[in-house]
PQR file of N, CA, C, O and H, with PARSE charges and radii, in Angstrom:
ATOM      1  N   UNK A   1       2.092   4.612  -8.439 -0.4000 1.5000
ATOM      2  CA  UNK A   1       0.801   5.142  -8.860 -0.0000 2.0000
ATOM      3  C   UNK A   1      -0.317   4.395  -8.128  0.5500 1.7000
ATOM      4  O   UNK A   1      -0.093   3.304  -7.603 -0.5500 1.4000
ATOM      5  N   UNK A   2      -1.540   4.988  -8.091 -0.4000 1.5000
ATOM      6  CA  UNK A   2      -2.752   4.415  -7.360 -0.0000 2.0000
ATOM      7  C   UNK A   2      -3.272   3.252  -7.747  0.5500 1.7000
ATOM      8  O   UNK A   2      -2.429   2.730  -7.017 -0.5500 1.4000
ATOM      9  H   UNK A   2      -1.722   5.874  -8.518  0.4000 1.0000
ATOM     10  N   UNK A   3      -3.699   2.575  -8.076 -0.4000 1.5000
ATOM     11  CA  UNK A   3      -4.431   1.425  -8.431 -0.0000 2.0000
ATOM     12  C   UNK A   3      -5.494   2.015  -8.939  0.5500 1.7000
ATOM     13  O   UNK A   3      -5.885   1.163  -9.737 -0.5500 1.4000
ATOM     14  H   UNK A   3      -4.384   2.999  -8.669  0.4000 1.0000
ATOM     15  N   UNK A   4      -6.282   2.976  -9.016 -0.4000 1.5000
ATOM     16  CA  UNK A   4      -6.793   3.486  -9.396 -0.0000 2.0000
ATOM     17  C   UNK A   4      -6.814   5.052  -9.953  0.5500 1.7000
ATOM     18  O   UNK A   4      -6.793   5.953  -9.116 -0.5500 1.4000
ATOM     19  H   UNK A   4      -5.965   3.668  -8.368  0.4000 1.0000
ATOM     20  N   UNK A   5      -6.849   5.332 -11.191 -0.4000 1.5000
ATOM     21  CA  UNK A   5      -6.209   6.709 -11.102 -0.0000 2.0000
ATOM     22  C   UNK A   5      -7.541   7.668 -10.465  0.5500 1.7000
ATOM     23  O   UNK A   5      -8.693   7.364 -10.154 -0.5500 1.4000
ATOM     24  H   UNK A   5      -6.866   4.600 -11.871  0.4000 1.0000
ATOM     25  N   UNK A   6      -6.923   8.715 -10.445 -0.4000 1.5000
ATOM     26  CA  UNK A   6      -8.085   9.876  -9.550 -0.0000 2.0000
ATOM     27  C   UNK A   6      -9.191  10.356 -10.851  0.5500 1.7000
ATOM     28  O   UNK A   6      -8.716  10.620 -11.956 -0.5500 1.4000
ATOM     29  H   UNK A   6      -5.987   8.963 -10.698  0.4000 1.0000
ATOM     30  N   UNK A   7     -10.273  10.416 -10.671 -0.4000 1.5000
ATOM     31  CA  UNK A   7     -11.269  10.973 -11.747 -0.0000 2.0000
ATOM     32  C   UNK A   7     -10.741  12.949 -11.600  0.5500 1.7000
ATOM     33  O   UNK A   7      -9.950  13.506 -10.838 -0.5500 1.4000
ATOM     34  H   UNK A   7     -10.658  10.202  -9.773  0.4000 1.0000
ATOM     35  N   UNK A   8     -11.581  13.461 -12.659 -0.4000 1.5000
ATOM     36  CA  UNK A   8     -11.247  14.668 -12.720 -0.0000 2.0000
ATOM     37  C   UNK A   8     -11.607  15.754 -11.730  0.5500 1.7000
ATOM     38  O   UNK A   8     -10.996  16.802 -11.521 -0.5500 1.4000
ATOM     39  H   UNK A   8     -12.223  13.009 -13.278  0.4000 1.0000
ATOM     40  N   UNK A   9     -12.471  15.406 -11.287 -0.4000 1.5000
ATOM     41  CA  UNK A   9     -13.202  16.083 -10.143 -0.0000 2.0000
ATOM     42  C   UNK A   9     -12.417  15.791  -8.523  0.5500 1.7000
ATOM     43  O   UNK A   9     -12.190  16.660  -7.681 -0.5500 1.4000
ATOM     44  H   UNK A   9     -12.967  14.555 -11.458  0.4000 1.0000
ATOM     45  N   UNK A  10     -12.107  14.311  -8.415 -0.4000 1.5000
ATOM     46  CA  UNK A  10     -11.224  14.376  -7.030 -0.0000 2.0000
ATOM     47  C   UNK A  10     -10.014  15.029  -7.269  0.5500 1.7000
ATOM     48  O   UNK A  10      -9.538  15.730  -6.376 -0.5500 1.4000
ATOM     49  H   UNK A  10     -12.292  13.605  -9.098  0.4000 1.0000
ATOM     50  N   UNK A  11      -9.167  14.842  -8.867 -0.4000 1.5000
ATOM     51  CA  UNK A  11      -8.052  15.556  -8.760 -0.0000 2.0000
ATOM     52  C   UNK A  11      -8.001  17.030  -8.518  0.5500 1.7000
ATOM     53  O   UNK A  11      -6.974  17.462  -7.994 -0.5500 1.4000
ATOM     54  H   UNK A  11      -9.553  14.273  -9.593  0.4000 1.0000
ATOM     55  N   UNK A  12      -9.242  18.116  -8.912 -0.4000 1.5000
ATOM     56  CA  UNK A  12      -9.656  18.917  -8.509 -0.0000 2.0000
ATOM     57  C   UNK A  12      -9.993  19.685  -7.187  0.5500 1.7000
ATOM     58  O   UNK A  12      -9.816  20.871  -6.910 -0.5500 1.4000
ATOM     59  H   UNK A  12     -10.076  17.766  -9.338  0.4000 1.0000
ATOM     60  N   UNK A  13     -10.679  18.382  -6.246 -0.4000 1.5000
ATOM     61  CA  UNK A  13     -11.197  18.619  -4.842 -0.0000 2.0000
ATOM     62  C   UNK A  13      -9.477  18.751  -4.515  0.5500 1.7000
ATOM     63  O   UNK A  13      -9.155  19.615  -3.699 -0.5500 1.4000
ATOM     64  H   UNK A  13     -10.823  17.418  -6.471  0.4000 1.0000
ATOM     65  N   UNK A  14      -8.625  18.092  -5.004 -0.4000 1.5000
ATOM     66  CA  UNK A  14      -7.181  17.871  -4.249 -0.0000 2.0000
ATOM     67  C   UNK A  14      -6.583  19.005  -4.505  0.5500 1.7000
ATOM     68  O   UNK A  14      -5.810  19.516  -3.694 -0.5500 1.4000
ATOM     69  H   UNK A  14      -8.886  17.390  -5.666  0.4000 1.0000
ATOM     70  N   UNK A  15      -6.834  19.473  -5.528 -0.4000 1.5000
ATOM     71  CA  UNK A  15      -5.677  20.929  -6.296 -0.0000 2.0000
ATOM     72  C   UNK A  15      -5.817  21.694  -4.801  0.5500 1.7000
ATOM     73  O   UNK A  15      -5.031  21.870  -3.870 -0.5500 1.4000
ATOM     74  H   UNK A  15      -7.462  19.058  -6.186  0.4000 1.0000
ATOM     75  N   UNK A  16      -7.141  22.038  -5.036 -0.4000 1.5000
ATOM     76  CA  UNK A  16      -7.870  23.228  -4.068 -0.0000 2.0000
ATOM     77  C   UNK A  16      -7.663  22.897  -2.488  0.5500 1.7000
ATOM     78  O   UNK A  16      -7.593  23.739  -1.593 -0.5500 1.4000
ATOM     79  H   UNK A  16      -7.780  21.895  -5.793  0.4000 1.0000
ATOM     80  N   UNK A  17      -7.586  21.578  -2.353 -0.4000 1.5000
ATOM     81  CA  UNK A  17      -7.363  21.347  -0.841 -0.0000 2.0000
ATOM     82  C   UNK A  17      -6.131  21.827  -0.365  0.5500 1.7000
ATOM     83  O   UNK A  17      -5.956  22.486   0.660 -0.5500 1.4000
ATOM     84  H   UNK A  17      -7.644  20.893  -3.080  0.4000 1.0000
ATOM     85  N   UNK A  18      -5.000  21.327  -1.454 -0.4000 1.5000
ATOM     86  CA  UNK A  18      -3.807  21.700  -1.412 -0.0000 2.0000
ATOM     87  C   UNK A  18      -3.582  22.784  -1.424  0.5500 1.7000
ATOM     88  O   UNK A  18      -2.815  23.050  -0.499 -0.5500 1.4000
ATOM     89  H   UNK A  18      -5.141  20.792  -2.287  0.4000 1.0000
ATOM     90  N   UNK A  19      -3.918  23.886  -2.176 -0.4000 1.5000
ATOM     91  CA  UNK A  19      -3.864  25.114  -1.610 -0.0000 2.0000
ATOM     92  C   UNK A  19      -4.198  25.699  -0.321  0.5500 1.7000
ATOM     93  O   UNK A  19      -3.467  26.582   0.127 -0.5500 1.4000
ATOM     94  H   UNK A  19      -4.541  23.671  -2.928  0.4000 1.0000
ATOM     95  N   UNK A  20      -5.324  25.268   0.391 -0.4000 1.5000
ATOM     96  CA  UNK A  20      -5.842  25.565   2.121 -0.0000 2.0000
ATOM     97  C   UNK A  20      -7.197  25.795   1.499  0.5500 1.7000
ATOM     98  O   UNK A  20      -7.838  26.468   2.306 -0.5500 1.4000
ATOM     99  H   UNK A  20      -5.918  24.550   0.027  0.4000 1.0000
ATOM    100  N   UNK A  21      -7.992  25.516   0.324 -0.4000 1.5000
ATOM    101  CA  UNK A  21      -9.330  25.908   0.782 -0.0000 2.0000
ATOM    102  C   UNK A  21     -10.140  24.420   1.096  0.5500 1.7000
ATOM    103  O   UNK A  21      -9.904  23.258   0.766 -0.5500 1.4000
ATOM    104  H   UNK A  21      -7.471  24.969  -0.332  0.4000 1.0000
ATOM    105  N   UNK A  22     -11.383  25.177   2.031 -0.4000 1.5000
ATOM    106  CA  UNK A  22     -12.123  24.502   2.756 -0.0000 2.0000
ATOM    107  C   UNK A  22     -13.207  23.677   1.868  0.5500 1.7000
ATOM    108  O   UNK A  22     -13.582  24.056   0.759 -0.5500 1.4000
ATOM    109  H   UNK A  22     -11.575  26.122   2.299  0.4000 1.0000
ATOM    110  N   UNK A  23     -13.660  22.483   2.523 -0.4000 1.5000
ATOM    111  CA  UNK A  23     -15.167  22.480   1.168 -0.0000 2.0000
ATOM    112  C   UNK A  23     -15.808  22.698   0.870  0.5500 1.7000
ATOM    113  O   UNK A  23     -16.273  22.380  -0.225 -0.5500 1.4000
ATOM    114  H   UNK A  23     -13.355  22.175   3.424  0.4000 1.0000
ATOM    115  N   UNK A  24     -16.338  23.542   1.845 -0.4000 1.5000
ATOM    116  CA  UNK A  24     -17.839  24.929   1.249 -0.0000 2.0000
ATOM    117  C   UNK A  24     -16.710  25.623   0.312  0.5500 1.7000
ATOM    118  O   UNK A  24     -16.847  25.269  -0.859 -0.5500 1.4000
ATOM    119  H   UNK A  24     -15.960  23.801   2.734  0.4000 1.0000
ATOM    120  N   UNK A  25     -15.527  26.602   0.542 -0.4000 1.5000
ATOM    121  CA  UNK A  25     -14.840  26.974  -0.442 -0.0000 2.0000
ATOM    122  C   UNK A  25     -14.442  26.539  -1.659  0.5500 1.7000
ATOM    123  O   UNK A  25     -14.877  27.155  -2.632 -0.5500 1.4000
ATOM    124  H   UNK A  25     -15.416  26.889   1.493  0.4000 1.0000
ATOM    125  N   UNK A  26     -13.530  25.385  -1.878 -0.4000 1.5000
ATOM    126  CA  UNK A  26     -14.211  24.178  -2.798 -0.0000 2.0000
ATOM    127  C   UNK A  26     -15.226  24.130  -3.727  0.5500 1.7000
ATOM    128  O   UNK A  26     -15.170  24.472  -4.909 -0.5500 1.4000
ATOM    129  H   UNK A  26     -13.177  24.884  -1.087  0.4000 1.0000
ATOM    130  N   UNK A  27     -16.515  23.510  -2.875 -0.4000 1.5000
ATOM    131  CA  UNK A  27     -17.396  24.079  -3.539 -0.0000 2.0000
ATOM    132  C   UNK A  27     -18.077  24.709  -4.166  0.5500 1.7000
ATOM    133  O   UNK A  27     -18.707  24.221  -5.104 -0.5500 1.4000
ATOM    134  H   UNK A  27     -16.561  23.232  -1.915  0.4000 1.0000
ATOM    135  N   UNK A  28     -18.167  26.256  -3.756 -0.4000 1.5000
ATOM    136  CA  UNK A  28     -17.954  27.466  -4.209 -0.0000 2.0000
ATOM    137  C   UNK A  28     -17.359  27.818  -5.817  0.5500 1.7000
ATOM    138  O   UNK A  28     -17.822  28.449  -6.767 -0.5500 1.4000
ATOM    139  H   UNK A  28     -17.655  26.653  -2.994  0.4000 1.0000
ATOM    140  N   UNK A  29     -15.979  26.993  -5.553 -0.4000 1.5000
ATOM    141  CA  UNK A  29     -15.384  27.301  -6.591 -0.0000 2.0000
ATOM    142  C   UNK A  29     -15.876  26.748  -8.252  0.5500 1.7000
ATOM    143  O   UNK A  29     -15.951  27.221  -9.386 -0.5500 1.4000
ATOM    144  H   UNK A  29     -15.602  26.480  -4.781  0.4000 1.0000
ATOM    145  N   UNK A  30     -16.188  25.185  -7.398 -0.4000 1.5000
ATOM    146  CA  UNK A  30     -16.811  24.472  -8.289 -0.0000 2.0000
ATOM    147  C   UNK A  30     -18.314  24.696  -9.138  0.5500 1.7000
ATOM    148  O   UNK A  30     -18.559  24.487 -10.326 -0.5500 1.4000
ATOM    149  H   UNK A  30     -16.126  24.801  -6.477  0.4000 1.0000
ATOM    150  N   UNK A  31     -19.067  25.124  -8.210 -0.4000 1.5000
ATOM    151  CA  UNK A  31     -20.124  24.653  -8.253 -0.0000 2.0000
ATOM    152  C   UNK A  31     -21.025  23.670  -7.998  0.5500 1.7000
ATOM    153  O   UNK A  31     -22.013  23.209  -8.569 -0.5500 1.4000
ATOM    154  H   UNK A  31     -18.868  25.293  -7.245  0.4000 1.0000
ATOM    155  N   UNK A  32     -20.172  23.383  -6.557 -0.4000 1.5000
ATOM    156  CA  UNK A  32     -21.101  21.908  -6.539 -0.0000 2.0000
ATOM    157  C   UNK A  32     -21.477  22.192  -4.883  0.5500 1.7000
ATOM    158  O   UNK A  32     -20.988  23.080  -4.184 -0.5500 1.4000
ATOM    159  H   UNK A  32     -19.369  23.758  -6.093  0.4000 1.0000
ATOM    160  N   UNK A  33     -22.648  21.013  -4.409 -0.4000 1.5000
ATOM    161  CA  UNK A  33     -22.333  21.133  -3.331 -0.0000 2.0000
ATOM    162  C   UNK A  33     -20.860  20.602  -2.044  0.5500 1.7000
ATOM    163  O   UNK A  33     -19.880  19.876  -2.212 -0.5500 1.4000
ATOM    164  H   UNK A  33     -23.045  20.291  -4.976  0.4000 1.0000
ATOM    165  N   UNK A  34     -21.370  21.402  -0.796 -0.4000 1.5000
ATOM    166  CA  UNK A  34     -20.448  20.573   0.054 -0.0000 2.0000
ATOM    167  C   UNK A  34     -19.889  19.050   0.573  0.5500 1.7000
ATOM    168  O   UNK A  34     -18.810  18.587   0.942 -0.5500 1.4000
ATOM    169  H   UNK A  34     -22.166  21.992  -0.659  0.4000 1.0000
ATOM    170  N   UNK A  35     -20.758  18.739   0.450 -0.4000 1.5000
ATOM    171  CA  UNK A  35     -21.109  17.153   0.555 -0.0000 2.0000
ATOM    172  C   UNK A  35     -20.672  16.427  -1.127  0.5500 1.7000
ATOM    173  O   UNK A  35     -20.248  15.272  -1.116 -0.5500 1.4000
ATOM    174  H   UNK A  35     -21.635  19.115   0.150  0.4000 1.0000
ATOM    175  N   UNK A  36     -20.765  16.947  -2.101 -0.4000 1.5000
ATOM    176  CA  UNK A  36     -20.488  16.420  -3.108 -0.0000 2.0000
ATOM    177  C   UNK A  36     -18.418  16.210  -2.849  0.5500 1.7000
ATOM    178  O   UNK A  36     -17.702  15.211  -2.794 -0.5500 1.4000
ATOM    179  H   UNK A  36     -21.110  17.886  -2.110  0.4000 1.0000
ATOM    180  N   UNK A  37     -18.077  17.962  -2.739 -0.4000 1.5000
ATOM    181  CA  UNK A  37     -16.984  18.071  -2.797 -0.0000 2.0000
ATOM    182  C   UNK A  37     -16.254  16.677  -1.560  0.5500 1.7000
ATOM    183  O   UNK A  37     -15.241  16.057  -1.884 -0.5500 1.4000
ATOM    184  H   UNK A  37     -18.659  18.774  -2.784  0.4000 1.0000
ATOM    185  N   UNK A  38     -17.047  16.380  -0.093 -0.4000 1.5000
ATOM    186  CA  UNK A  38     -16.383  15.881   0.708 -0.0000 2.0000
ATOM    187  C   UNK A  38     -16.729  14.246   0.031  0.5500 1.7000
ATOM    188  O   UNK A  38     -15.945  13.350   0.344 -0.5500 1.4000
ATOM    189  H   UNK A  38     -17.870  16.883   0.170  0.4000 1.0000
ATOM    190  N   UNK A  39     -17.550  14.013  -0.607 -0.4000 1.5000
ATOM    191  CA  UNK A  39     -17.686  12.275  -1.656 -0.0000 2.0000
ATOM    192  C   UNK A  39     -16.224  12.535  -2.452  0.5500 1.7000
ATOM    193  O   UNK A  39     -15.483  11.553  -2.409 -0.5500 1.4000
ATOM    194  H   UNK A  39     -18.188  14.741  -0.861  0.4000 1.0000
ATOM    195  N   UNK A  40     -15.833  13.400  -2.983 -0.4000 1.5000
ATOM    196  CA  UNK A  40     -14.980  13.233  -4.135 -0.0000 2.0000
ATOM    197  C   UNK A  40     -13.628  13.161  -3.597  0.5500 1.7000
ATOM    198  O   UNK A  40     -12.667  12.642  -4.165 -0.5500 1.4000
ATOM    199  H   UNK A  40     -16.434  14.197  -3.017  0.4000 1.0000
ATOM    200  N   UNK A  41     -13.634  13.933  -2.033 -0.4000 1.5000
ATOM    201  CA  UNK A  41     -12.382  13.714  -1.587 -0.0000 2.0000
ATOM    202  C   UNK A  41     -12.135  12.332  -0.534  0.5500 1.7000
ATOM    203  O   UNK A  41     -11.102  11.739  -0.222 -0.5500 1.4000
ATOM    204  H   UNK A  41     -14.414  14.355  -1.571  0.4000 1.0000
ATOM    205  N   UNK A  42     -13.245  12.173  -0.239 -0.4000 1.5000
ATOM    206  CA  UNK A  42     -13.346  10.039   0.313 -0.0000 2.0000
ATOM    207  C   UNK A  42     -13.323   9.556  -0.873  0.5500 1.7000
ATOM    208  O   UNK A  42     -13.859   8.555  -0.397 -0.5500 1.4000
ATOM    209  H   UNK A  42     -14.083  12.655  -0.492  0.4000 1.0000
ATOM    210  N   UNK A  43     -13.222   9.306  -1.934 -0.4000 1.5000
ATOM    211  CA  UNK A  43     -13.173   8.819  -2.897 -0.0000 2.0000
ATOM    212  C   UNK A  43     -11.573   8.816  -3.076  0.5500 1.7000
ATOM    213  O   UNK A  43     -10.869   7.816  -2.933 -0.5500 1.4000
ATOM    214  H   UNK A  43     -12.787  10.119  -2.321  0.4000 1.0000
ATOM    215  N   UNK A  44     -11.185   9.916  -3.364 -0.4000 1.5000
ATOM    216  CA  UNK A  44      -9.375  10.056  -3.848 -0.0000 2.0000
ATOM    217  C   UNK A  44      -8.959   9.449  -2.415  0.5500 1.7000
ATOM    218  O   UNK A  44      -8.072   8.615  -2.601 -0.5500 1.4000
ATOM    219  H   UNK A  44     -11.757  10.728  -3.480  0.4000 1.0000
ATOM    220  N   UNK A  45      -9.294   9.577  -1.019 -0.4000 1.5000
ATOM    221  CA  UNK A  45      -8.610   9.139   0.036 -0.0000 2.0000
ATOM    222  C   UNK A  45      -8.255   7.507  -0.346  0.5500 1.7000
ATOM    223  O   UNK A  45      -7.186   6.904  -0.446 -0.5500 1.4000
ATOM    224  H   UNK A  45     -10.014  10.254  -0.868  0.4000 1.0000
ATOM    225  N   UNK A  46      -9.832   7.050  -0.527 -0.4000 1.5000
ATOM    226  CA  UNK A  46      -9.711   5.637  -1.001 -0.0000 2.0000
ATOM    227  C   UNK A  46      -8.696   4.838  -1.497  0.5500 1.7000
ATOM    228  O   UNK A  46      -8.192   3.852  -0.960 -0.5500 1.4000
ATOM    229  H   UNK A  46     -10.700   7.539  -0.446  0.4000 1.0000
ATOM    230  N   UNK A  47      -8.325   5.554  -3.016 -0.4000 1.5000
ATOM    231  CA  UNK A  47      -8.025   5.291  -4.210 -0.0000 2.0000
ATOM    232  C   UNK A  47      -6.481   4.946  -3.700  0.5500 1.7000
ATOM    233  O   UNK A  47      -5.915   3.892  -3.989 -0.5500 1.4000
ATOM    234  H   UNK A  47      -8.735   6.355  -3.453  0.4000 1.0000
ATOM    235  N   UNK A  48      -5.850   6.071  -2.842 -0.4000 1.5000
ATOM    236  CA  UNK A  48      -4.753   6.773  -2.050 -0.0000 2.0000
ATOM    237  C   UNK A  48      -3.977   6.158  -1.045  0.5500 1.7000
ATOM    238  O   UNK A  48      -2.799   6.222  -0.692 -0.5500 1.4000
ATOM    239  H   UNK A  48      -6.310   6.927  -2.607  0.4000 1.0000
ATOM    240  N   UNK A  49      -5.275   5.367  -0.586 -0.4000 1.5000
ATOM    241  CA  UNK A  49      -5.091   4.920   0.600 -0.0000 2.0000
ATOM    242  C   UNK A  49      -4.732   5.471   1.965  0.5500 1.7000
ATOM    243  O   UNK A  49      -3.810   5.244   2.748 -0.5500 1.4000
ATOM    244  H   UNK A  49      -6.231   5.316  -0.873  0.4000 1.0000
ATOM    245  N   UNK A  50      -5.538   6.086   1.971 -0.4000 1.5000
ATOM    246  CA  UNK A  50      -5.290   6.826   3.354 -0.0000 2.0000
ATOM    247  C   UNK A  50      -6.599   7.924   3.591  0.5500 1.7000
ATOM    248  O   UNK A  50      -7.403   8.336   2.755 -0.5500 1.4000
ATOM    249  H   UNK A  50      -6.287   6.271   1.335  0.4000 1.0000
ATOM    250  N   UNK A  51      -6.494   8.226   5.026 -0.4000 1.5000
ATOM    251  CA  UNK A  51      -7.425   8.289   5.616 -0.0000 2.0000
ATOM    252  C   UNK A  51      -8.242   9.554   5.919  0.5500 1.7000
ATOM    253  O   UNK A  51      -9.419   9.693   6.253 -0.5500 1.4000
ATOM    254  H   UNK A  51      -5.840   7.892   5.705  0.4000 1.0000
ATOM    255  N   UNK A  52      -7.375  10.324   5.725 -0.4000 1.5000
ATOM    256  CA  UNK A  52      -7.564  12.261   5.395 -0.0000 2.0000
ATOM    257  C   UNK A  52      -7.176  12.720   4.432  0.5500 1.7000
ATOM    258  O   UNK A  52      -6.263  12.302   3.719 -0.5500 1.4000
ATOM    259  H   UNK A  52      -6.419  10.211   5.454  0.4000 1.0000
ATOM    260  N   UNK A  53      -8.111  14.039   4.242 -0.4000 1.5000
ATOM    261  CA  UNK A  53      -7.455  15.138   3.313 -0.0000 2.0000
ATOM    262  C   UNK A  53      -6.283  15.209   3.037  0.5500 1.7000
ATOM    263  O   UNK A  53      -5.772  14.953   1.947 -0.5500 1.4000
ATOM    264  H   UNK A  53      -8.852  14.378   4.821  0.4000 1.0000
ATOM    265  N   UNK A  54      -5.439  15.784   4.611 -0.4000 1.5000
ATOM    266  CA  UNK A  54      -3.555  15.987   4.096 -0.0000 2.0000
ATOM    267  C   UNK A  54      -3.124  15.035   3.819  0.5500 1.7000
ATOM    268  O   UNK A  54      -2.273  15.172   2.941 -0.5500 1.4000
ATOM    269  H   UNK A  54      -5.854  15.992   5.497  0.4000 1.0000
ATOM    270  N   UNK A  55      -3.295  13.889   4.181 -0.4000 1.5000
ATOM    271  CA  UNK A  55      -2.991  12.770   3.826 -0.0000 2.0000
ATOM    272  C   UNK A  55      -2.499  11.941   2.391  0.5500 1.7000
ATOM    273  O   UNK A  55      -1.557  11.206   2.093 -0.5500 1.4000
ATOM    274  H   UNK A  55      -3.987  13.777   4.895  0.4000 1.0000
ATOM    275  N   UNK A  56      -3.776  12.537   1.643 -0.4000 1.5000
ATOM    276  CA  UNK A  56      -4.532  12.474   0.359 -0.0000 2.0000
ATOM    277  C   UNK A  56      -3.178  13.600  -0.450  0.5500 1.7000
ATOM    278  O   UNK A  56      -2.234  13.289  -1.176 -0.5500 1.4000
ATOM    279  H   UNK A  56      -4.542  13.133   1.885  0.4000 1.0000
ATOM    280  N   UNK A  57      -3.535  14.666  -0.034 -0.4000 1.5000
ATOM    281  CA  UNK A  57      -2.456  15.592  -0.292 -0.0000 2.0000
ATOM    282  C   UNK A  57      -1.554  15.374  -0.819  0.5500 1.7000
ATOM    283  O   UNK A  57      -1.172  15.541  -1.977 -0.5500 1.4000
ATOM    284  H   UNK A  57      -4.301  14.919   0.556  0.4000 1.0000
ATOM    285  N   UNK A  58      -1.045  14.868   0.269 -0.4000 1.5000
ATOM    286  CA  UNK A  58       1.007  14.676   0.485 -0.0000 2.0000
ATOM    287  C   UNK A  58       0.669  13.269  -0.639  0.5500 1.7000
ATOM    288  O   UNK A  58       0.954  13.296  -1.836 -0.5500 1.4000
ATOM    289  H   UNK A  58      -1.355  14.733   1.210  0.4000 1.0000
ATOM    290  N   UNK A  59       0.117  12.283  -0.047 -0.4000 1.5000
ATOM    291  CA  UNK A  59       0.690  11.254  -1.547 -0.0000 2.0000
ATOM    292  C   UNK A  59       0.595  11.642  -3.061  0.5500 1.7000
ATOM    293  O   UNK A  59       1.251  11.323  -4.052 -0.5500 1.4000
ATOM    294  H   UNK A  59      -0.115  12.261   0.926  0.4000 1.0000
ATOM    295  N   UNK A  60      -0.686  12.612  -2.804 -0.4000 1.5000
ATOM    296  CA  UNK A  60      -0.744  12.722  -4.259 -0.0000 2.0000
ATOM    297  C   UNK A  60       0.513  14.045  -5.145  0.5500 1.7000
ATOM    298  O   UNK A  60       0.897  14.047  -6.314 -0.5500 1.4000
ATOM    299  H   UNK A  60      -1.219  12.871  -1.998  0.4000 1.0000
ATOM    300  N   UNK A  61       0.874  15.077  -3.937 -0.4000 1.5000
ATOM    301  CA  UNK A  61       1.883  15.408  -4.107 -0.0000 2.0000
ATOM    302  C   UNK A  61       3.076  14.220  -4.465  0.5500 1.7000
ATOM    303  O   UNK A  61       3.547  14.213  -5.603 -0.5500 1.4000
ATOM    304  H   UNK A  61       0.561  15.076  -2.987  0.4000 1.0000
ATOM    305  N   UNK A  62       3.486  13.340  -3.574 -0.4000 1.5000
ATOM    306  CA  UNK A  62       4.535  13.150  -3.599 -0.0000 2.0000
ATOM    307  C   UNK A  62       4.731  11.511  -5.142  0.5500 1.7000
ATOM    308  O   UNK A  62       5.773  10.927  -5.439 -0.5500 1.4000
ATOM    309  H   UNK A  62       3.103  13.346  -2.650  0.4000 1.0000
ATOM    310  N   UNK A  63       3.610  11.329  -5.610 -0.4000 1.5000
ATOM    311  CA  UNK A  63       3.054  11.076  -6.736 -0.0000 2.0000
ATOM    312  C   UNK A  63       3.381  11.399  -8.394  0.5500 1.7000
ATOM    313  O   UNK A  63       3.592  10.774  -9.434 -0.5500 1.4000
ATOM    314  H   UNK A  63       2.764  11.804  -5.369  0.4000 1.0000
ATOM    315  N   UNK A  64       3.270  12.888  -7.880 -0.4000 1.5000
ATOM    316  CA  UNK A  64       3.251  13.693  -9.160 -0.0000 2.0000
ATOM    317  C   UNK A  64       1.991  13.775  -9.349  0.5500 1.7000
ATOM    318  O   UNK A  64       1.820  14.160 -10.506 -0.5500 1.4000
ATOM    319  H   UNK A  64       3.099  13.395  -7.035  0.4000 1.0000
ATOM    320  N   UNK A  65       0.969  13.609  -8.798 -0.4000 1.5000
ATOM    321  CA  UNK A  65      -0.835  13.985  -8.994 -0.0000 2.0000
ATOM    322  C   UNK A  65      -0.828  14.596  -9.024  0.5500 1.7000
ATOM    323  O   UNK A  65      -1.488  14.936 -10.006 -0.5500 1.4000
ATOM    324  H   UNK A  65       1.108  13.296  -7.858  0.4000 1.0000
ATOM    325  N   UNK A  66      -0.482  15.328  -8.566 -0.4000 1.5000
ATOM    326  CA  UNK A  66      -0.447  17.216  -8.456 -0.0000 2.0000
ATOM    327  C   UNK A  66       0.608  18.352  -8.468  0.5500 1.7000
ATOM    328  O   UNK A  66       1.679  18.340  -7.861 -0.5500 1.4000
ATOM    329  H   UNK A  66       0.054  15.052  -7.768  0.4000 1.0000
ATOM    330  N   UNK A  67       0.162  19.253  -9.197 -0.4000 1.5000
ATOM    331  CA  UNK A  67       1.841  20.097  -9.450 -0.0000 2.0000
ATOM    332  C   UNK A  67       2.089  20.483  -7.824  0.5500 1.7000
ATOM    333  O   UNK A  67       1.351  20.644  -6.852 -0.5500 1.4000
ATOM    334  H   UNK A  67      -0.708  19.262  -9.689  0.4000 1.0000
ATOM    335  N   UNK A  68       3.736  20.547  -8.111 -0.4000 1.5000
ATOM    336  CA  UNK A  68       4.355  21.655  -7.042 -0.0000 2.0000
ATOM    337  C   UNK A  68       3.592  22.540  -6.696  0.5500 1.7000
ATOM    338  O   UNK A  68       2.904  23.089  -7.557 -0.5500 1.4000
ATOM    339  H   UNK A  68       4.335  20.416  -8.901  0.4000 1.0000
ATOM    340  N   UNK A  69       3.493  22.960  -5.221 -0.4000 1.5000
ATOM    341  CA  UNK A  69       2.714  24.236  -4.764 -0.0000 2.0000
ATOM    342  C   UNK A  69       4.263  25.087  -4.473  0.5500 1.7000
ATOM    343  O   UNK A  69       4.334  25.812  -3.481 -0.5500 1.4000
ATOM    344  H   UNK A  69       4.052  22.514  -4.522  0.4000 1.0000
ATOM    345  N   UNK A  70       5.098  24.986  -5.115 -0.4000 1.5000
ATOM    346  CA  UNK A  70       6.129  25.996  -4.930 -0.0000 2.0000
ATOM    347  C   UNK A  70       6.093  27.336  -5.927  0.5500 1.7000
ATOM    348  O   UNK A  70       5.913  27.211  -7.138 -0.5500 1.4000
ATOM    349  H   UNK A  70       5.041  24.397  -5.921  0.4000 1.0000
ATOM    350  N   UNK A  71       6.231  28.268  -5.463 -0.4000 1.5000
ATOM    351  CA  UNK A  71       6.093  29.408  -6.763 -0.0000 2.0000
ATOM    352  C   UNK A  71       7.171  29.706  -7.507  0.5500 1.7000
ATOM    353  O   UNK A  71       7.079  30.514  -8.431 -0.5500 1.4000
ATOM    354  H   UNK A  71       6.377  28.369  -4.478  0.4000 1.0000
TER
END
């Protein structure tokens, strides 16, 4: 597990990343801005340790942060 767990909003920016959307899309979804959405996902990178989005992704997939994207 992270040393820090993910707040509700990066675990969020992550759901959606993980699916393929973008952060204006993201955003969109949210309601927030773009720039908010890309703070929340440097934030989970942080937490994660590592340095990108997929990055962010795959650990938090491989974690259990995030459900299976299998259908």
């Amino acid at each position: 597990m992270p040393a820090k767990p993910l707040s509700n909003r990066e675990h969020d920016c992550l759901h959606w990343s993980a699916l393929g959307k973008t952060s204006w899309e993201i955003s969109v979804i949210l309601g927030v801005s773009e720039r908010t959405v890309n703070f929340h996902i440097g934030n989970a990178c942080s937490k994660l340790g590592v340095y990108n989005r997929r990055a962010a992704v795959a650990v938090a997939l491989s974690q259990g942060l995030l459900p299976a994207l299998i259908n």
